[in-house]
N, CA, C and O atoms as a GROMACS GRO file, in nm:
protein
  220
    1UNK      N    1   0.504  -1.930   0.939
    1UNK     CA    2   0.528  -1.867   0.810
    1UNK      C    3   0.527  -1.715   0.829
    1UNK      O    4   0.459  -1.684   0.927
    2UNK      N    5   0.565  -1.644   0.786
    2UNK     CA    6   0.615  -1.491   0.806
    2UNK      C    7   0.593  -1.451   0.714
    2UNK      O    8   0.609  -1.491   0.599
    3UNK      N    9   0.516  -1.291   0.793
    3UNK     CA   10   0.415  -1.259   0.718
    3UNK      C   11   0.478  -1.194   0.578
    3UNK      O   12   0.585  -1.134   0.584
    4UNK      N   13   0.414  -1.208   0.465
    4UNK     CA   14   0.432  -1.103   0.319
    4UNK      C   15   0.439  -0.944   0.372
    4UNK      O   16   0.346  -0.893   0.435
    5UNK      N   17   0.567  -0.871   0.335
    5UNK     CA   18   0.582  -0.737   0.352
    5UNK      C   19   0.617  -0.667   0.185
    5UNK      O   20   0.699  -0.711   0.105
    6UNK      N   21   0.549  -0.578   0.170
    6UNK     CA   22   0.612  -0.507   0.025
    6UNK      C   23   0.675  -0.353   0.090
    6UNK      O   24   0.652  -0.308   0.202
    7UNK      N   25   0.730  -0.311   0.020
    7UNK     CA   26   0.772  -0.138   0.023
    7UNK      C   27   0.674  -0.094  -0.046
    7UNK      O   28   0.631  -0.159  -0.142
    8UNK      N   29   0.618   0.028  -0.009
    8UNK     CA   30   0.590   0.142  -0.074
    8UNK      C   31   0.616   0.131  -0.252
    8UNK      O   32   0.530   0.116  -0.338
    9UNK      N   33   0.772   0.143  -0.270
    9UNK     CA   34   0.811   0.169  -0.373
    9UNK      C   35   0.754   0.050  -0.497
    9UNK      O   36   0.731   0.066  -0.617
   10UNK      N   37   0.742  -0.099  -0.386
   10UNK     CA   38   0.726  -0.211  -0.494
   10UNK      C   39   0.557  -0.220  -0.494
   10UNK      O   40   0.503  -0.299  -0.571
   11UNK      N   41   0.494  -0.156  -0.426
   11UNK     CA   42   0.303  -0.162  -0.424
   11UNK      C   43   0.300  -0.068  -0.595
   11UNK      O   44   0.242  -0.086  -0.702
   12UNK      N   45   0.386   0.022  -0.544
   12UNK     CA   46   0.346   0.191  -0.636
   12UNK      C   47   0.367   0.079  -0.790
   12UNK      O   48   0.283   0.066  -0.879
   13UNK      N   49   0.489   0.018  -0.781
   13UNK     CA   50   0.537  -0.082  -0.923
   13UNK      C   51   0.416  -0.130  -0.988
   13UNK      O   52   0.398  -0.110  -1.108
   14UNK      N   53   0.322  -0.200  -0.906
   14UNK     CA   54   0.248  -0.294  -0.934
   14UNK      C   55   0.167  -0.224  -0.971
   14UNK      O   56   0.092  -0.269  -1.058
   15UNK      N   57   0.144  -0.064  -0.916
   15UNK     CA   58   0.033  -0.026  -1.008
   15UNK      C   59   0.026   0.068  -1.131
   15UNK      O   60  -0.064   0.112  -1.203
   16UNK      N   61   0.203   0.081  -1.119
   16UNK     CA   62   0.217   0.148  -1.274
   16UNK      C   63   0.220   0.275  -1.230
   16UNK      O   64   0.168   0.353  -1.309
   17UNK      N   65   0.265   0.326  -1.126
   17UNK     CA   66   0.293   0.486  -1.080
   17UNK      C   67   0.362   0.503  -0.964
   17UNK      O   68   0.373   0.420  -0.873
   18UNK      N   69   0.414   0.631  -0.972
   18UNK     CA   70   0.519   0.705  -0.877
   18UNK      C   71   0.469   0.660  -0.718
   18UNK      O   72   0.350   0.629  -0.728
   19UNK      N   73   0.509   0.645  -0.593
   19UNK     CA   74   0.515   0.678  -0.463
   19UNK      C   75   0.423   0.782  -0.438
   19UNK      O   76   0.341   0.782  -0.346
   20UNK      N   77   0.435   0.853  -0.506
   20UNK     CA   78   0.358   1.029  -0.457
   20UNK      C   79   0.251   1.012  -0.554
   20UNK      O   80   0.186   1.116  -0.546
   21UNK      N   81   0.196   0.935  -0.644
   21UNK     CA   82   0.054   0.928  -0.683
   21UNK      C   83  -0.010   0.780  -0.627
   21UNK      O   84  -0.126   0.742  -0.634
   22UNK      N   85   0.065   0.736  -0.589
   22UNK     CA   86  -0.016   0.601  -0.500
   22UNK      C   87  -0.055   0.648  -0.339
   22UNK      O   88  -0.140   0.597  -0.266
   23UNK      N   89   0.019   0.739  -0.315
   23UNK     CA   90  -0.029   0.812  -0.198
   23UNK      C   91  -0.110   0.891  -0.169
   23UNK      O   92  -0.152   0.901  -0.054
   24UNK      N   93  -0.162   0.986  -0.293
   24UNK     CA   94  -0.282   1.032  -0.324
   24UNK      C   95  -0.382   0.959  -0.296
   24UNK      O   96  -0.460   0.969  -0.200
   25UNK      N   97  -0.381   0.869  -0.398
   25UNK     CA   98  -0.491   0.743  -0.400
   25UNK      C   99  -0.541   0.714  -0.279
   25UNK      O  100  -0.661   0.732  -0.256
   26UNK      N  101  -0.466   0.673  -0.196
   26UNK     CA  102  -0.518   0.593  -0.083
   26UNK      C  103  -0.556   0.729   0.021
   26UNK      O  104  -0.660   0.731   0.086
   27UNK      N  105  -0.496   0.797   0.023
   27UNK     CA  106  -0.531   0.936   0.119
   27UNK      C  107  -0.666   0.900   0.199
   27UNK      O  108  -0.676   0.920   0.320
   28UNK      N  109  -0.777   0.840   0.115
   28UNK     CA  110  -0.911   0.827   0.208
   28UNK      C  111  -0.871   0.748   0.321
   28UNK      O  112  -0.919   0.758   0.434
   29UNK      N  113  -0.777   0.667   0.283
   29UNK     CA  114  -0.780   0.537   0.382
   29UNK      C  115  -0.631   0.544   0.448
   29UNK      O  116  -0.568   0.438   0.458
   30UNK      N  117  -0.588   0.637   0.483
   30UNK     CA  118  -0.458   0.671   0.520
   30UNK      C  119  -0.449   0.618   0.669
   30UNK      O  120  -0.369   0.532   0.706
   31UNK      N  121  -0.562   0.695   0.765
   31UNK     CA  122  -0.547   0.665   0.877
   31UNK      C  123  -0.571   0.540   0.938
   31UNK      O  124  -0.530   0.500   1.047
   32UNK      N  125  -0.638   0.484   0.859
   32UNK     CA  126  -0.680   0.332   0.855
   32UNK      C  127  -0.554   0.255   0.849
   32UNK      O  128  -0.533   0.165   0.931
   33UNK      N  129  -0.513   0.270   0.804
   33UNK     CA  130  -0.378   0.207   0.743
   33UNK      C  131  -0.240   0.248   0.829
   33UNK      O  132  -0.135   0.198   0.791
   34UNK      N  133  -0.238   0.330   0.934
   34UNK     CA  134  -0.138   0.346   1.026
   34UNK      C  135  -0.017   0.358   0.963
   34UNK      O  136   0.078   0.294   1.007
   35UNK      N  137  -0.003   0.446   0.844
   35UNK     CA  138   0.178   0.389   0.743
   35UNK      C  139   0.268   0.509   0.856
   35UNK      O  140   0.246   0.617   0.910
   36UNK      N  141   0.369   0.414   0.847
   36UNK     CA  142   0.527   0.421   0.937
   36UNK      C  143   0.607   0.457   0.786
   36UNK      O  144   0.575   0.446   0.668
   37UNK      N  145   0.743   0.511   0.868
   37UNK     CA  146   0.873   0.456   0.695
   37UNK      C  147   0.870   0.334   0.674
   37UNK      O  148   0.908   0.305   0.561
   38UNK      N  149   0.822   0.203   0.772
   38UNK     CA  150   0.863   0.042   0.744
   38UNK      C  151   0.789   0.043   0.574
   38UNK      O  152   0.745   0.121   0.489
   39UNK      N  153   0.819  -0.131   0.605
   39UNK     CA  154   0.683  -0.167   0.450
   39UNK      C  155   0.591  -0.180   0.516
   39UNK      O  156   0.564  -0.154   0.633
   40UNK      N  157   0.526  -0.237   0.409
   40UNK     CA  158   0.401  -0.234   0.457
   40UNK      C  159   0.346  -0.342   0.503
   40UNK      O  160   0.352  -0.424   0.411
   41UNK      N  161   0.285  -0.400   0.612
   41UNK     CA  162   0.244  -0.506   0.640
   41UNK      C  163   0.152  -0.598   0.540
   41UNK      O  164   0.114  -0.552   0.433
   42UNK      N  165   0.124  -0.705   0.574
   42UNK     CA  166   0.015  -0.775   0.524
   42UNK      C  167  -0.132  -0.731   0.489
   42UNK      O  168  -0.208  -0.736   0.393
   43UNK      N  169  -0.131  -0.690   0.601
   43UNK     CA  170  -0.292  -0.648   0.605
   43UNK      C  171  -0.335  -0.471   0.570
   43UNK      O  172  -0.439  -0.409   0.546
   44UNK      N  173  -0.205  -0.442   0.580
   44UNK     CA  174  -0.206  -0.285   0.495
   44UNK      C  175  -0.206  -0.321   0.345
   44UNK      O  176  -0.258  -0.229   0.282
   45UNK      N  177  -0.163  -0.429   0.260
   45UNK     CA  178  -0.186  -0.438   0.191
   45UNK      C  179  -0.282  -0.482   0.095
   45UNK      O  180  -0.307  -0.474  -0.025
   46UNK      N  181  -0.324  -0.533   0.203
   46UNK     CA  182  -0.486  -0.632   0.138
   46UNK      C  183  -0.589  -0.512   0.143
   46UNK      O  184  -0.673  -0.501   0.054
   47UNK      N  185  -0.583  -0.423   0.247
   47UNK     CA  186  -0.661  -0.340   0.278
   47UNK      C  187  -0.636  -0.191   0.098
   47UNK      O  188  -0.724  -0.114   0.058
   48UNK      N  189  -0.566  -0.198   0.070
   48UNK     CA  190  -0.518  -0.122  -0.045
   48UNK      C  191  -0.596  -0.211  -0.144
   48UNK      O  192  -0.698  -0.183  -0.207
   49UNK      N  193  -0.540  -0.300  -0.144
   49UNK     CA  194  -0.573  -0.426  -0.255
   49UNK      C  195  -0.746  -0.380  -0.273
   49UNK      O  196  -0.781  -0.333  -0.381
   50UNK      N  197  -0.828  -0.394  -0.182
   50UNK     CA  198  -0.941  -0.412  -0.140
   50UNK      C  199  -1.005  -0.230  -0.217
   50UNK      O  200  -1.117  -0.236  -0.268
   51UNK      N  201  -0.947  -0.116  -0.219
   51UNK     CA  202  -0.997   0.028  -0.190
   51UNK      C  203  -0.943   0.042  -0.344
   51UNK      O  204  -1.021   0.092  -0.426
   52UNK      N  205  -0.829   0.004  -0.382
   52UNK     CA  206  -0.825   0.029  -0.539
   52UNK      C  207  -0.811  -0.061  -0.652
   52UNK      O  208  -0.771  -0.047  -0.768
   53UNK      N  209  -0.874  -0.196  -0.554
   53UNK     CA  210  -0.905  -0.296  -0.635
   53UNK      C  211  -0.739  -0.361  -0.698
   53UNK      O  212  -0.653  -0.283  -0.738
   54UNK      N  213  -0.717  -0.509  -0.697
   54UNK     CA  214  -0.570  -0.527  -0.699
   54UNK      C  215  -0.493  -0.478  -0.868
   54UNK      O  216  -0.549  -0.435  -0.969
   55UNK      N  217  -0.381  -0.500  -0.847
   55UNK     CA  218  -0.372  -0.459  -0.972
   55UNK      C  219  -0.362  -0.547  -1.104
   55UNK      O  220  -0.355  -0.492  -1.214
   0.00000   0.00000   0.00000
């Protein structure tokens, strides 16, 4: 089964704001999170999920 990937653009959706304020947000946990231009992996996302609570 292959893994769940979102964009950037469709995380920011889910939480009701721009790219450039969901990136704020996470800033603590940036380096943790290794972000590339790709999407975002699985576990980059759970890890978000987890720091600002899902949406």
């Amino acid at each position: 089964m292959p893994a769940k990937v979102k964009t950037f653009s469709e995380l920011a959706k889910e939480y009701g704001v721009c790219r450039n304020t969901l990136r704020k947000w996470i800033q603590p946990i940036e380096k943790e999170l290794k972000l590339s231009r790709r999407a975002l992996r699985e576990w980059q996302v759970k890890k978000i999920y987890v720091f600002l609570d899902e949406p």
